[in-house]
PQR file with spaces between the fields and no chain letter, atoms N, CA, C, O and H, PARSE charges and radii, in Angstrom:
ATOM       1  N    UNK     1      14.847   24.312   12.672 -0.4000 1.5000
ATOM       2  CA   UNK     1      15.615   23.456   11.795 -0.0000 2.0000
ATOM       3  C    UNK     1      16.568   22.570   12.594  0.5500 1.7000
ATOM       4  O    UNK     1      16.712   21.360   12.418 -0.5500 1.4000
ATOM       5  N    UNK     2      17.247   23.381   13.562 -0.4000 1.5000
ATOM       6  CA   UNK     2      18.024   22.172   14.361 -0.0000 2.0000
ATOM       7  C    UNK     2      17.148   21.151   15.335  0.5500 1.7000
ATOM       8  O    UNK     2      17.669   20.131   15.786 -0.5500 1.4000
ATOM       9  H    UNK     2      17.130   24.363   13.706  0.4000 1.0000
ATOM      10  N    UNK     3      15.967   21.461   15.579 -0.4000 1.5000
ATOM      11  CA   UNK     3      15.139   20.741   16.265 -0.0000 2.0000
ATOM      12  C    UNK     3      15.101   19.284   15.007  0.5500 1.7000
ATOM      13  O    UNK     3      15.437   18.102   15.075 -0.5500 1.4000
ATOM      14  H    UNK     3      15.543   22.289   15.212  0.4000 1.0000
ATOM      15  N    UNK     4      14.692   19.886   14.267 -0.4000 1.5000
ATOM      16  CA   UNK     4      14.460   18.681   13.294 -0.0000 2.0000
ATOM      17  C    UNK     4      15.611   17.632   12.884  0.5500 1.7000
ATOM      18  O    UNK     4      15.584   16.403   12.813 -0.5500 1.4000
ATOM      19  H    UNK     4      14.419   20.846   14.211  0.4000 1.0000
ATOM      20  N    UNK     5      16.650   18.583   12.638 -0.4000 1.5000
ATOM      21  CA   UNK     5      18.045   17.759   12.003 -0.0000 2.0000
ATOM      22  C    UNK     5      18.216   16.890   13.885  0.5500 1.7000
ATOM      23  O    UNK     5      18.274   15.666   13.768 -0.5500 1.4000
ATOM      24  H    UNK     5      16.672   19.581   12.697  0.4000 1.0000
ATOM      25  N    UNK     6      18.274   17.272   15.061 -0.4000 1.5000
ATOM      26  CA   UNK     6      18.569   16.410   16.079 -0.0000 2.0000
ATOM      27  C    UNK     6      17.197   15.297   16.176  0.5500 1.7000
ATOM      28  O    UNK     6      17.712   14.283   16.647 -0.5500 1.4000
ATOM      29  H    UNK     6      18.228   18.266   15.156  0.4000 1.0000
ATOM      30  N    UNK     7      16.096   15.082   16.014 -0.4000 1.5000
ATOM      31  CA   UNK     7      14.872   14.683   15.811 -0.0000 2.0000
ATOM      32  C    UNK     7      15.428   13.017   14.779  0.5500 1.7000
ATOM      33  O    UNK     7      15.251   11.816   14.982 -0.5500 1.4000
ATOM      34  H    UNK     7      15.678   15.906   15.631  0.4000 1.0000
ATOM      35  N    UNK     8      16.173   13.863   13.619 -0.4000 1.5000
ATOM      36  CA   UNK     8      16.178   12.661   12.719 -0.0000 2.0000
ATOM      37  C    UNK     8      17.976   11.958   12.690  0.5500 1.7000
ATOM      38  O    UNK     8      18.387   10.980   12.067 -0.5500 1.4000
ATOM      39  H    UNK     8      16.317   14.839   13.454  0.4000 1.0000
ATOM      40  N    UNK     9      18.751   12.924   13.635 -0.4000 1.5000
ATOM      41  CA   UNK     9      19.467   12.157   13.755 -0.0000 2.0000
ATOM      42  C    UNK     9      19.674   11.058   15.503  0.5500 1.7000
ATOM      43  O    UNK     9      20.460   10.203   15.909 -0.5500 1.4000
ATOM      44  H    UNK     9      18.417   13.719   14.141  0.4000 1.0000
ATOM      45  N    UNK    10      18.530   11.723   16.003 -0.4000 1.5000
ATOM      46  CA   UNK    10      18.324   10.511   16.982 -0.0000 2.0000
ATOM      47  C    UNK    10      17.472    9.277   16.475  0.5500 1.7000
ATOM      48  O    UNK    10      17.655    8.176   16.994 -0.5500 1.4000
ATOM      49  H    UNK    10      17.891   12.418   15.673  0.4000 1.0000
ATOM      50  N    UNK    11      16.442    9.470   15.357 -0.4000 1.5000
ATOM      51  CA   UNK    11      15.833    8.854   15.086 -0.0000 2.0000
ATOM      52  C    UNK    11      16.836    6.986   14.170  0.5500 1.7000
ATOM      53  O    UNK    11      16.447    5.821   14.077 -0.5500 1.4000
ATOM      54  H    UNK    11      16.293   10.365   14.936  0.4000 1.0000
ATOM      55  N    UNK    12      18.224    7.746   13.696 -0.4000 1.5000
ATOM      56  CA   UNK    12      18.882    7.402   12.863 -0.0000 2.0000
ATOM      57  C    UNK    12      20.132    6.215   13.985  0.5500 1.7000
ATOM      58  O    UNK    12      20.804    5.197   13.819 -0.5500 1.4000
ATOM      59  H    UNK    12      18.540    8.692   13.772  0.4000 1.0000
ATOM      60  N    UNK    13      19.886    6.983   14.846 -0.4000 1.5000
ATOM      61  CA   UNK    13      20.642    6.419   16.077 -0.0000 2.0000
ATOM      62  C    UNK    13      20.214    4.985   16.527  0.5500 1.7000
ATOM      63  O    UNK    13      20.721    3.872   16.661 -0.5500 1.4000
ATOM      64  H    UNK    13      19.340    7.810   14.980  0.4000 1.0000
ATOM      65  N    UNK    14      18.941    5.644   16.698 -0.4000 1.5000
ATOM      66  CA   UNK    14      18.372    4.742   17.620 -0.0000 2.0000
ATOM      67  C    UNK    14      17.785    3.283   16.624  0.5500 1.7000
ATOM      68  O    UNK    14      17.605    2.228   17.233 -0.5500 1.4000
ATOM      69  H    UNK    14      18.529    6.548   16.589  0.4000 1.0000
ATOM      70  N    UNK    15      17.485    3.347   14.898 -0.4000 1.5000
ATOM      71  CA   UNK    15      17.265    2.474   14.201 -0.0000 2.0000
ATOM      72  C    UNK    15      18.556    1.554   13.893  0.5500 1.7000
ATOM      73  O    UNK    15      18.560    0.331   13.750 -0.5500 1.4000
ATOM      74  H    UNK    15      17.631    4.204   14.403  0.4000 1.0000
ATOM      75  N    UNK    16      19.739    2.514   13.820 -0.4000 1.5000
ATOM      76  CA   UNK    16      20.981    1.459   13.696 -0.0000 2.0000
ATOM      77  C    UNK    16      21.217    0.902   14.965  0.5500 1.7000
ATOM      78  O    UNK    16      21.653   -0.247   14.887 -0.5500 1.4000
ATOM      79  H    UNK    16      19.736    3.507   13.936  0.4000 1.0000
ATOM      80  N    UNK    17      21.084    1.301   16.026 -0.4000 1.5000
ATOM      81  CA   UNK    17      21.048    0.749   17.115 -0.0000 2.0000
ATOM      82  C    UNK    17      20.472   -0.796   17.395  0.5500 1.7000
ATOM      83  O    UNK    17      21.065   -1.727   17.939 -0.5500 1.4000
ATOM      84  H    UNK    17      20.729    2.234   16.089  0.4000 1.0000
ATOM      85  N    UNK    18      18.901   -0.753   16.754 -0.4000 1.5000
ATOM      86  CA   UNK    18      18.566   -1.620   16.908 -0.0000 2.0000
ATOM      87  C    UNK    18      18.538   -3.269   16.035  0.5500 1.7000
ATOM      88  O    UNK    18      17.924   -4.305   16.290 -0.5500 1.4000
ATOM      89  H    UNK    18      18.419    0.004   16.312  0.4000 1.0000
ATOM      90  N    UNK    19      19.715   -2.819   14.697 -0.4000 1.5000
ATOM      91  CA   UNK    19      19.907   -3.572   14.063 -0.0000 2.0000
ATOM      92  C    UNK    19      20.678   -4.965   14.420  0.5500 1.7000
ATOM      93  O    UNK    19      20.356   -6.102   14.076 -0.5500 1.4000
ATOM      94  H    UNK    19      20.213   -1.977   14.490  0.4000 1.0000
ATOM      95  N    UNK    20      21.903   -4.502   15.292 -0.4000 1.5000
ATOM      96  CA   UNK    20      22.474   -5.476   16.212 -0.0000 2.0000
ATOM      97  C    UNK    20      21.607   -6.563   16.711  0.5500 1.7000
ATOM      98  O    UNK    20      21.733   -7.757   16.437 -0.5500 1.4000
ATOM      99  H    UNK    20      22.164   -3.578   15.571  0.4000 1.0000
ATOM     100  N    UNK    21      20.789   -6.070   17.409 -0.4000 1.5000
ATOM     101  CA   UNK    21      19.840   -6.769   18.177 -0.0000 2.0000
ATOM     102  C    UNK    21      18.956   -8.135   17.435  0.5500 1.7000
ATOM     103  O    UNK    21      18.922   -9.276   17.894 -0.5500 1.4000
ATOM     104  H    UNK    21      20.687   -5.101   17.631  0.4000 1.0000
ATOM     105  N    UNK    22      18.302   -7.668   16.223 -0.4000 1.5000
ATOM     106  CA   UNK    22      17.227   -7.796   15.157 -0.0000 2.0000
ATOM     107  C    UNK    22      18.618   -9.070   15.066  0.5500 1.7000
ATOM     108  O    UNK    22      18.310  -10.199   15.449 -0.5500 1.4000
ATOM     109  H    UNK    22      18.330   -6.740   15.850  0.4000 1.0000
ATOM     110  N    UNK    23      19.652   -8.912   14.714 -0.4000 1.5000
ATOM     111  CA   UNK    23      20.546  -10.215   13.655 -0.0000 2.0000
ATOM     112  C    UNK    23      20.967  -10.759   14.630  0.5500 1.7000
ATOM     113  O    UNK    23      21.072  -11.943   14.312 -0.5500 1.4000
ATOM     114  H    UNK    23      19.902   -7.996   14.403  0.4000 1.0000
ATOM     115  N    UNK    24      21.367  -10.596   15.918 -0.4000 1.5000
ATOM     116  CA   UNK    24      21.541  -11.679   17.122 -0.0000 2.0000
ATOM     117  C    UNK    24      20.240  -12.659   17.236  0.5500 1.7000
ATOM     118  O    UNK    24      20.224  -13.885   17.124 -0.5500 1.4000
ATOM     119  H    UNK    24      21.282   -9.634   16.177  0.4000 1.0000
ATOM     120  N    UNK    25      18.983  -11.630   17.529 -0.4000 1.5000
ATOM     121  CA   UNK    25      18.158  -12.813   17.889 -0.0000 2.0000
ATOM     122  C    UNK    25      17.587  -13.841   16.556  0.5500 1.7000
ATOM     123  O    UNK    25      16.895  -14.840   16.750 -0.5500 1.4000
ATOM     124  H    UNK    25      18.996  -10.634   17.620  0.4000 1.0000
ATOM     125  N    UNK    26      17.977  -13.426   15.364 -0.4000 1.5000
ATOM     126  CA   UNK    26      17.920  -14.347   14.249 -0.0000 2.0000
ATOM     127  C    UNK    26      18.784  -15.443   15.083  0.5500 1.7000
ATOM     128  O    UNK    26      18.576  -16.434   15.783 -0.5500 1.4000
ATOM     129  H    UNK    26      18.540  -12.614   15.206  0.4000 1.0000
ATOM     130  N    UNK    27      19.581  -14.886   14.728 -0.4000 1.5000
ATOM     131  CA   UNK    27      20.845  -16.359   14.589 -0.0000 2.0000
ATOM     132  C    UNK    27      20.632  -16.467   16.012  0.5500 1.7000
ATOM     133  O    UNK    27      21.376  -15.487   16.002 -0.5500 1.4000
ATOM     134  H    UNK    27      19.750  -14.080   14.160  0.4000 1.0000
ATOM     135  N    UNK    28      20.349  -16.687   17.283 -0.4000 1.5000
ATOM     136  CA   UNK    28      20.254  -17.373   18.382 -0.0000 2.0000
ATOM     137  C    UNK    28      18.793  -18.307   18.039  0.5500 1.7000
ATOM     138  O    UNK    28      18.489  -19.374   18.573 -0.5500 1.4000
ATOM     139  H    UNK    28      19.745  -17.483   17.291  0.4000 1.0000
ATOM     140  N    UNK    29      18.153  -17.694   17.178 -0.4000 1.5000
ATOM     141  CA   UNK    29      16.984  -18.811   16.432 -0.0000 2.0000
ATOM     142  C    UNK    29      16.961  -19.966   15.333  0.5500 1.7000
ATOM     143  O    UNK    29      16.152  -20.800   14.924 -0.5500 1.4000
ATOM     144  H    UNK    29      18.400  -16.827   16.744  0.4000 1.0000
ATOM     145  N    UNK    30      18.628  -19.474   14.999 -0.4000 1.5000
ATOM     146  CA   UNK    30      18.893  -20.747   14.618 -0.0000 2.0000
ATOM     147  C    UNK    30      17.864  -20.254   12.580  0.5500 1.7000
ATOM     148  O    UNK    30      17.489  -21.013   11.686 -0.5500 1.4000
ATOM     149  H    UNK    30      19.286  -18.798   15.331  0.4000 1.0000
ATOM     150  N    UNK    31      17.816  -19.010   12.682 -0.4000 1.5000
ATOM     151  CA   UNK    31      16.989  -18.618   11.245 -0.0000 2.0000
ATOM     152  C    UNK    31      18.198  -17.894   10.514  0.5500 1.7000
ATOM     153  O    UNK    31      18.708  -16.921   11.069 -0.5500 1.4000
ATOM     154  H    UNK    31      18.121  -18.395   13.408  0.4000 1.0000
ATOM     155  N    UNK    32      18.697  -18.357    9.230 -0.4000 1.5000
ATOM     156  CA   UNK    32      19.552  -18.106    8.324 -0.0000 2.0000
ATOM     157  C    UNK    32      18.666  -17.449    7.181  0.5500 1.7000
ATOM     158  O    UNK    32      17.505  -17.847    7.084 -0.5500 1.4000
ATOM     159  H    UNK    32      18.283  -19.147    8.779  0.4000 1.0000
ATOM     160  N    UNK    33      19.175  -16.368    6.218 -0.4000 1.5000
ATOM     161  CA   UNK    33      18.571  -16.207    5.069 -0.0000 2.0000
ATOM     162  C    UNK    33      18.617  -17.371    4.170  0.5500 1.7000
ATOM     163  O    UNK    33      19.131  -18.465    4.401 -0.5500 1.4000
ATOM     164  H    UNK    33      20.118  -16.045    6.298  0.4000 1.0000
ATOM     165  N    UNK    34      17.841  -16.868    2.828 -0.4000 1.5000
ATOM     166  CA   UNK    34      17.515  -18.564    1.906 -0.0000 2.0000
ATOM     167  C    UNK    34      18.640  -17.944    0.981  0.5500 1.7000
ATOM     168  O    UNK    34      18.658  -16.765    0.628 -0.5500 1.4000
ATOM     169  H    UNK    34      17.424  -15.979    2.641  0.4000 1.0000
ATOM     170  N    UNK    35      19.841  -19.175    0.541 -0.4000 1.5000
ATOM     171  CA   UNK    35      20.335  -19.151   -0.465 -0.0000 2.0000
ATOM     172  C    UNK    35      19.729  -18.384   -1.928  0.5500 1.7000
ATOM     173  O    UNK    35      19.761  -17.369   -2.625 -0.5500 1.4000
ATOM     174  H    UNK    35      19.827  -20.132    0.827  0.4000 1.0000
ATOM     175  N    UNK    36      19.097  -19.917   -1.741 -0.4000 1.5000
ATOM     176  CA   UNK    36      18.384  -19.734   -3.205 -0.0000 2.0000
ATOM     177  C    UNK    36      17.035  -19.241   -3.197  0.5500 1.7000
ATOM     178  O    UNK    36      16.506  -19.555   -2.130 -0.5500 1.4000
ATOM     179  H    UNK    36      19.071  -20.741   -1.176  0.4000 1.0000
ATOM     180  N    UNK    37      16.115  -18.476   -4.090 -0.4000 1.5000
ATOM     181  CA   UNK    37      14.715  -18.157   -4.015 -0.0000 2.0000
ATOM     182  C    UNK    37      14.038  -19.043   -3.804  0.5500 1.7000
ATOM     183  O    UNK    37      14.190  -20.079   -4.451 -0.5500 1.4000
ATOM     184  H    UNK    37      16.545  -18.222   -4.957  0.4000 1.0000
ATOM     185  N    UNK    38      12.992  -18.928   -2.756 -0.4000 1.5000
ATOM     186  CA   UNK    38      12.027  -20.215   -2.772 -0.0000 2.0000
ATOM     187  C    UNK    38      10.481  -19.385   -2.857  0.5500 1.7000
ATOM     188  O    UNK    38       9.980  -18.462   -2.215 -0.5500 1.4000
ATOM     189  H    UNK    38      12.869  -18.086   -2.230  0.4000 1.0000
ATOM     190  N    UNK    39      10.015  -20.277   -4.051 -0.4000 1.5000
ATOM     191  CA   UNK    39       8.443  -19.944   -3.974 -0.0000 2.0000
ATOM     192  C    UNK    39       7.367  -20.343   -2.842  0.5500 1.7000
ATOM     193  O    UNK    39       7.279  -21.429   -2.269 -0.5500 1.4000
ATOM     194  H    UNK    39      10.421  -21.027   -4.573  0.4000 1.0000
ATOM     195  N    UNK    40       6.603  -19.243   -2.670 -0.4000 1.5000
ATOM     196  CA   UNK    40       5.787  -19.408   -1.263 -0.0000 2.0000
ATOM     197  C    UNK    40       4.601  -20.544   -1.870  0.5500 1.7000
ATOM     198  O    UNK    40       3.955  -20.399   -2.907 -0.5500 1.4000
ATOM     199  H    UNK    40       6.675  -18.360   -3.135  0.4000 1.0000
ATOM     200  N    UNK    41       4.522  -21.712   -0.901 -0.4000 1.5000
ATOM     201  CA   UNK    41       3.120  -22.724   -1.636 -0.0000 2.0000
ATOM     202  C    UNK    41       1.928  -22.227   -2.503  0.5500 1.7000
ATOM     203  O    UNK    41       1.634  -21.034   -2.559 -0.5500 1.4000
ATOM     204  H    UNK    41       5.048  -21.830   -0.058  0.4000 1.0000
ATOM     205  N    UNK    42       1.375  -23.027   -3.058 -0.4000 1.5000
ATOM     206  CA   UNK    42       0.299  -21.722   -3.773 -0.0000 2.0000
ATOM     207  C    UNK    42      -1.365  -22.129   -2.298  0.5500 1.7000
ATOM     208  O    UNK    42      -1.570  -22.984   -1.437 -0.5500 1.4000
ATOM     209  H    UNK    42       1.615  -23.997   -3.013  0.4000 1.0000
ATOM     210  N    UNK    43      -1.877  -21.277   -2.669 -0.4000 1.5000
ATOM     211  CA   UNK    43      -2.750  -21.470   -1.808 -0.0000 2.0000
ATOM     212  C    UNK    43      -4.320  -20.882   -1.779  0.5500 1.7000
ATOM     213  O    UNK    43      -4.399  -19.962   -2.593 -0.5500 1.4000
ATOM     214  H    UNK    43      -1.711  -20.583   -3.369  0.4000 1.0000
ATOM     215  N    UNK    44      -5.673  -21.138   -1.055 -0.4000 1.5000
ATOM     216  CA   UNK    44      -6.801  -20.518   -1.688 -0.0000 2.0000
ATOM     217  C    UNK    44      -7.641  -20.149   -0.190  0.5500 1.7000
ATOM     218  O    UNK    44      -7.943  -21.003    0.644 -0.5500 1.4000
ATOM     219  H    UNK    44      -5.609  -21.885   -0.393  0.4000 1.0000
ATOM     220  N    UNK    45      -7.917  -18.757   -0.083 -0.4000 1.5000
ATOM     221  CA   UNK    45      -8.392  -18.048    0.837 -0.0000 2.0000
ATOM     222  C    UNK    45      -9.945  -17.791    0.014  0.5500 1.7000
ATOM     223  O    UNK    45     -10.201  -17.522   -1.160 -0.5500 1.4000
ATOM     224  H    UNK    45      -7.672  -18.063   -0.760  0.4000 1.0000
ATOM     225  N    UNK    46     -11.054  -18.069    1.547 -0.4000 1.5000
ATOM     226  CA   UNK    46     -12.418  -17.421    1.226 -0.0000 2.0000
ATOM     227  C    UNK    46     -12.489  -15.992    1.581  0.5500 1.7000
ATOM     228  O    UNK    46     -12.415  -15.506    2.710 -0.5500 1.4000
ATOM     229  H    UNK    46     -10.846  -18.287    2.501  0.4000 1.0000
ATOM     230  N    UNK    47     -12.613  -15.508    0.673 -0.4000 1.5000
ATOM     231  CA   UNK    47     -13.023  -13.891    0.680 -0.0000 2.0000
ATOM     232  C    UNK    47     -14.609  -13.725    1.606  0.5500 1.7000
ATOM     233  O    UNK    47     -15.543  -14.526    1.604 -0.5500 1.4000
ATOM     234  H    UNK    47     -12.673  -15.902   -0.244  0.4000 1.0000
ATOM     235  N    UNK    48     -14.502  -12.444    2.332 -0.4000 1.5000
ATOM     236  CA   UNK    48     -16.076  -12.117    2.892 -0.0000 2.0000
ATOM     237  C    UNK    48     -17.354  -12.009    1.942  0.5500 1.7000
ATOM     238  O    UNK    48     -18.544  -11.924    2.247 -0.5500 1.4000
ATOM     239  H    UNK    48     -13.743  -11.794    2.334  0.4000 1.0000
ATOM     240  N    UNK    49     -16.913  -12.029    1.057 -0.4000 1.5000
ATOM     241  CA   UNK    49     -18.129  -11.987   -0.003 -0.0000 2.0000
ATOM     242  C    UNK    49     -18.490  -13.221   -0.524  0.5500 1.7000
ATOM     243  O    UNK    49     -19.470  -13.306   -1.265 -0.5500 1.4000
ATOM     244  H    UNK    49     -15.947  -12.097    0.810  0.4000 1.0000
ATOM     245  N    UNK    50     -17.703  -14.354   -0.179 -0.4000 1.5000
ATOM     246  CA   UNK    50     -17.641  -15.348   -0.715 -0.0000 2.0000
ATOM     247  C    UNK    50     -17.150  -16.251   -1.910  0.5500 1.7000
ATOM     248  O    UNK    50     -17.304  -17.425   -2.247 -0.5500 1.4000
ATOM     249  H    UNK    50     -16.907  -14.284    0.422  0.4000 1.0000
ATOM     250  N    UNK    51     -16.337  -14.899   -2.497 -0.4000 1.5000
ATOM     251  CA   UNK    51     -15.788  -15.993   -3.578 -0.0000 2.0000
ATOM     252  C    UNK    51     -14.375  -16.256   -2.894  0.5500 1.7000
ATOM     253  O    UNK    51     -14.210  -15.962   -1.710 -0.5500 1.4000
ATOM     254  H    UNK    51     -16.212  -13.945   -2.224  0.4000 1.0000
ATOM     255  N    UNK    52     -13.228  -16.887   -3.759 -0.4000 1.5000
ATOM     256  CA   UNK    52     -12.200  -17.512   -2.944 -0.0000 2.0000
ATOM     257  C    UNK    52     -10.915  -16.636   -4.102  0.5500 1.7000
ATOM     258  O    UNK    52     -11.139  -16.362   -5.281 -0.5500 1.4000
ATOM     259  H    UNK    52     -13.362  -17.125   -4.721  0.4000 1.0000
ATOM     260  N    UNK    53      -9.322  -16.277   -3.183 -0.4000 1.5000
ATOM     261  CA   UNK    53      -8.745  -15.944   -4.172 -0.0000 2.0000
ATOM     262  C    UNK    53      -7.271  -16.996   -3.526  0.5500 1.7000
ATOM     263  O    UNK    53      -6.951  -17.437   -2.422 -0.5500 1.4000
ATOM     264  H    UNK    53      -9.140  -16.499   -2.225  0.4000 1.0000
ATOM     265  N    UNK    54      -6.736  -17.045   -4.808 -0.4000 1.5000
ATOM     266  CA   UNK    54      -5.320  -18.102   -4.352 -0.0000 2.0000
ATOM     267  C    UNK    54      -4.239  -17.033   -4.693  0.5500 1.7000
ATOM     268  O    UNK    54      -4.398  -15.892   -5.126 -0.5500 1.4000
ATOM     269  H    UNK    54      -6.996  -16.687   -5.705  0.4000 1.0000
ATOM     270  N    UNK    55      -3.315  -17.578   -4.442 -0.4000 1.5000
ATOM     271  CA   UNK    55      -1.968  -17.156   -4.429 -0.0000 2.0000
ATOM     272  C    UNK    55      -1.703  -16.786   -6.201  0.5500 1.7000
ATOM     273  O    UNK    55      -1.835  -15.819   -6.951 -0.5500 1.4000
ATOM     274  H    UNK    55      -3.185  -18.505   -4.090  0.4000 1.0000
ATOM     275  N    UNK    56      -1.337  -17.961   -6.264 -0.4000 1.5000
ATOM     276  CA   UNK    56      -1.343  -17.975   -7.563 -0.0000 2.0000
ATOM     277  C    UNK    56      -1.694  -16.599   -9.080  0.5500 1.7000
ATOM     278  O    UNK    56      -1.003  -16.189  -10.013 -0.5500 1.4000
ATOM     279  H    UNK    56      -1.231  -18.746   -5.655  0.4000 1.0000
ATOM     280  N    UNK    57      -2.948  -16.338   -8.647 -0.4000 1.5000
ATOM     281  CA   UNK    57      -4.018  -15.113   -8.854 -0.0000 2.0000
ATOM     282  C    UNK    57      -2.611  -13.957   -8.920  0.5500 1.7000
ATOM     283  O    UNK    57      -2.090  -13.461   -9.919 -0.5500 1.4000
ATOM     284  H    UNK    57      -3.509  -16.671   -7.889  0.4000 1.0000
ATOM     285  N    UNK    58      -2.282  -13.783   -7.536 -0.4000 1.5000
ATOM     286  CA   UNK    58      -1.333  -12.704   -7.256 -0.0000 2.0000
ATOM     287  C    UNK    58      -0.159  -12.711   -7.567  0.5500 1.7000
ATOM     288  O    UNK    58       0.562  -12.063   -6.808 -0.5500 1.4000
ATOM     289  H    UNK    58      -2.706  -14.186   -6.725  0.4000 1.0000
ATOM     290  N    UNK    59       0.429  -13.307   -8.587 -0.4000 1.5000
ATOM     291  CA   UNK    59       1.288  -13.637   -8.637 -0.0000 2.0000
ATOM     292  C    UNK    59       2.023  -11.924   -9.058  0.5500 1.7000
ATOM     293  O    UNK    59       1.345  -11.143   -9.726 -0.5500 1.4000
ATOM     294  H    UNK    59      -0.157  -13.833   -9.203  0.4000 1.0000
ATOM     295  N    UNK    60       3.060  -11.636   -8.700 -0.4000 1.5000
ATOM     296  CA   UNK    60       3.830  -10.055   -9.354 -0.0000 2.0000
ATOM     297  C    UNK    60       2.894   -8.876   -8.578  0.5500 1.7000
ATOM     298  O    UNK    60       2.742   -7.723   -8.981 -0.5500 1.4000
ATOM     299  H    UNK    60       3.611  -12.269   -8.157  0.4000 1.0000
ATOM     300  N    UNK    61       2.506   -9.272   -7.770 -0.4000 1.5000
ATOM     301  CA   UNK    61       1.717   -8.178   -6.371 -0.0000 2.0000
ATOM     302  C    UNK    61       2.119   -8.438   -5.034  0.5500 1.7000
ATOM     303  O    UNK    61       2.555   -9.457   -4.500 -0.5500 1.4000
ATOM     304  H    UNK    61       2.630  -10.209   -7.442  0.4000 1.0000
ATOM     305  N    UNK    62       1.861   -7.206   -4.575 -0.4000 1.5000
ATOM     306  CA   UNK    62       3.055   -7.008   -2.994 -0.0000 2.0000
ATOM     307  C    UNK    62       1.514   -7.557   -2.433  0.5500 1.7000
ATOM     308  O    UNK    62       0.424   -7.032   -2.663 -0.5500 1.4000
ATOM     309  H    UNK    62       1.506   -6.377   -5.009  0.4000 1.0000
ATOM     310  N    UNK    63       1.793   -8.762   -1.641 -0.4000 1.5000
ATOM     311  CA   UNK    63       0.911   -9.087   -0.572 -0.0000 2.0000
ATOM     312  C    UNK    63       1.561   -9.218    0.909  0.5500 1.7000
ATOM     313  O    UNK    63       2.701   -9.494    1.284 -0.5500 1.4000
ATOM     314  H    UNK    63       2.678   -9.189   -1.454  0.4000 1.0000
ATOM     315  N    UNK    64       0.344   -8.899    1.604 -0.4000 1.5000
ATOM     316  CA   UNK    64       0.501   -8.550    3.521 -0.0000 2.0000
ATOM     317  C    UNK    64      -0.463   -9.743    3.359  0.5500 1.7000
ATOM     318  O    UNK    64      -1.450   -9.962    2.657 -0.5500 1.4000
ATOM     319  H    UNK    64      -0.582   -8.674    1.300  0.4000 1.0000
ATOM     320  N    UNK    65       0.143  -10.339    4.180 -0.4000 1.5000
ATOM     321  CA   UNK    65      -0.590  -11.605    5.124 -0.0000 2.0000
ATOM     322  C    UNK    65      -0.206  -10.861    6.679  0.5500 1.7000
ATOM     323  O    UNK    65       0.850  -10.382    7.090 -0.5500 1.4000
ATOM     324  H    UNK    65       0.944  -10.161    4.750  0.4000 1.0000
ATOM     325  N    UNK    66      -1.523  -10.998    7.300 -0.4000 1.5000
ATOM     326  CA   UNK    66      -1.511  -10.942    8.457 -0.0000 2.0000
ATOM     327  C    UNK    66      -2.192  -11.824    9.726  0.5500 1.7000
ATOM     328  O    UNK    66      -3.394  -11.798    9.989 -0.5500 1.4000
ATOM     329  H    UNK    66      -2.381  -11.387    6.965  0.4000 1.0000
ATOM     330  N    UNK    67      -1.174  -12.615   10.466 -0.4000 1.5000
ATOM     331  CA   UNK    67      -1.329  -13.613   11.070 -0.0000 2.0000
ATOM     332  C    UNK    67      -1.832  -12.935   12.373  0.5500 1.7000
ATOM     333  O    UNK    67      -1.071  -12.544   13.258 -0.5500 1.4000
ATOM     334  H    UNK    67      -0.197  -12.636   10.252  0.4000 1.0000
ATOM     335  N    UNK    68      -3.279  -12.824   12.411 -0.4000 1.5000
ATOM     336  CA   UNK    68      -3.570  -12.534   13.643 -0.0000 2.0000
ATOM     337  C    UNK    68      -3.944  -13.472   15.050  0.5500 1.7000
ATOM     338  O    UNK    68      -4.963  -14.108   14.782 -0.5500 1.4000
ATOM     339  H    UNK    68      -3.897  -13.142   11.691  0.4000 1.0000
ATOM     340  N    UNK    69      -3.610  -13.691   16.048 -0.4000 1.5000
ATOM     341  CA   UNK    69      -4.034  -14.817   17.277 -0.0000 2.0000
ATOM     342  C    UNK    69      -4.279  -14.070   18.308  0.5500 1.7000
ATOM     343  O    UNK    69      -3.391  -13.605   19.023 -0.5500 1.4000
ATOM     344  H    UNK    69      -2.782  -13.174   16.265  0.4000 1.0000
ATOM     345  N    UNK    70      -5.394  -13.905   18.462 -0.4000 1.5000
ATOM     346  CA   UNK    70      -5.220  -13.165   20.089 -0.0000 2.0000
ATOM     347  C    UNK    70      -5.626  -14.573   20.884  0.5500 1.7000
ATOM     348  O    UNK    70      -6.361  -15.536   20.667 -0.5500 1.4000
ATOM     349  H    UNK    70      -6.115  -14.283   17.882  0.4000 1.0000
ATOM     350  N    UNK    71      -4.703  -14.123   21.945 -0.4000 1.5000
ATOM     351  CA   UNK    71      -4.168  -14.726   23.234 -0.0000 2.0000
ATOM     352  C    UNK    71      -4.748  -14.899   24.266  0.5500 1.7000
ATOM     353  O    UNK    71      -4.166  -15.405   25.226 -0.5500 1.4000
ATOM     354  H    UNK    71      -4.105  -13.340   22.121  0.4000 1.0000
């Protein structure tokens, strides 16, 4: 049990730790949060099967976009 309670309070350490970091390099990027809500463009992706789905479609669903580039 103390293995665990030191486990999650290093774990707890080390995430606030890294919060500092995360909001410096925002703002040295010159990236502010948005005031106001802004809607994401609407937009239309081909599916592998071939039909196509837009944004729009999803509207009130948690979507992952994932921007992949290998290098």
């Amino acid at each position: 049990m103390r293995r665990l309670m030191a486990v999650i309070f290093i774990l707890a350490v080390f995430l606030l730790w890294k919060i500092p970091m995360v909001s410096a390099q925002f703002s040295e990027a010159g990236v502010e949060k948005f005031r106001v809500a802004v809607e994401a463009p609407d937009f239309t992706l081909k599916e592998l099967s071939g039909g196509k789905v837009s944004l729009k479609e999803l509207k009130g669903k948690v979507i992952l976009l994932n921007f992949f580039a290998p290098y």
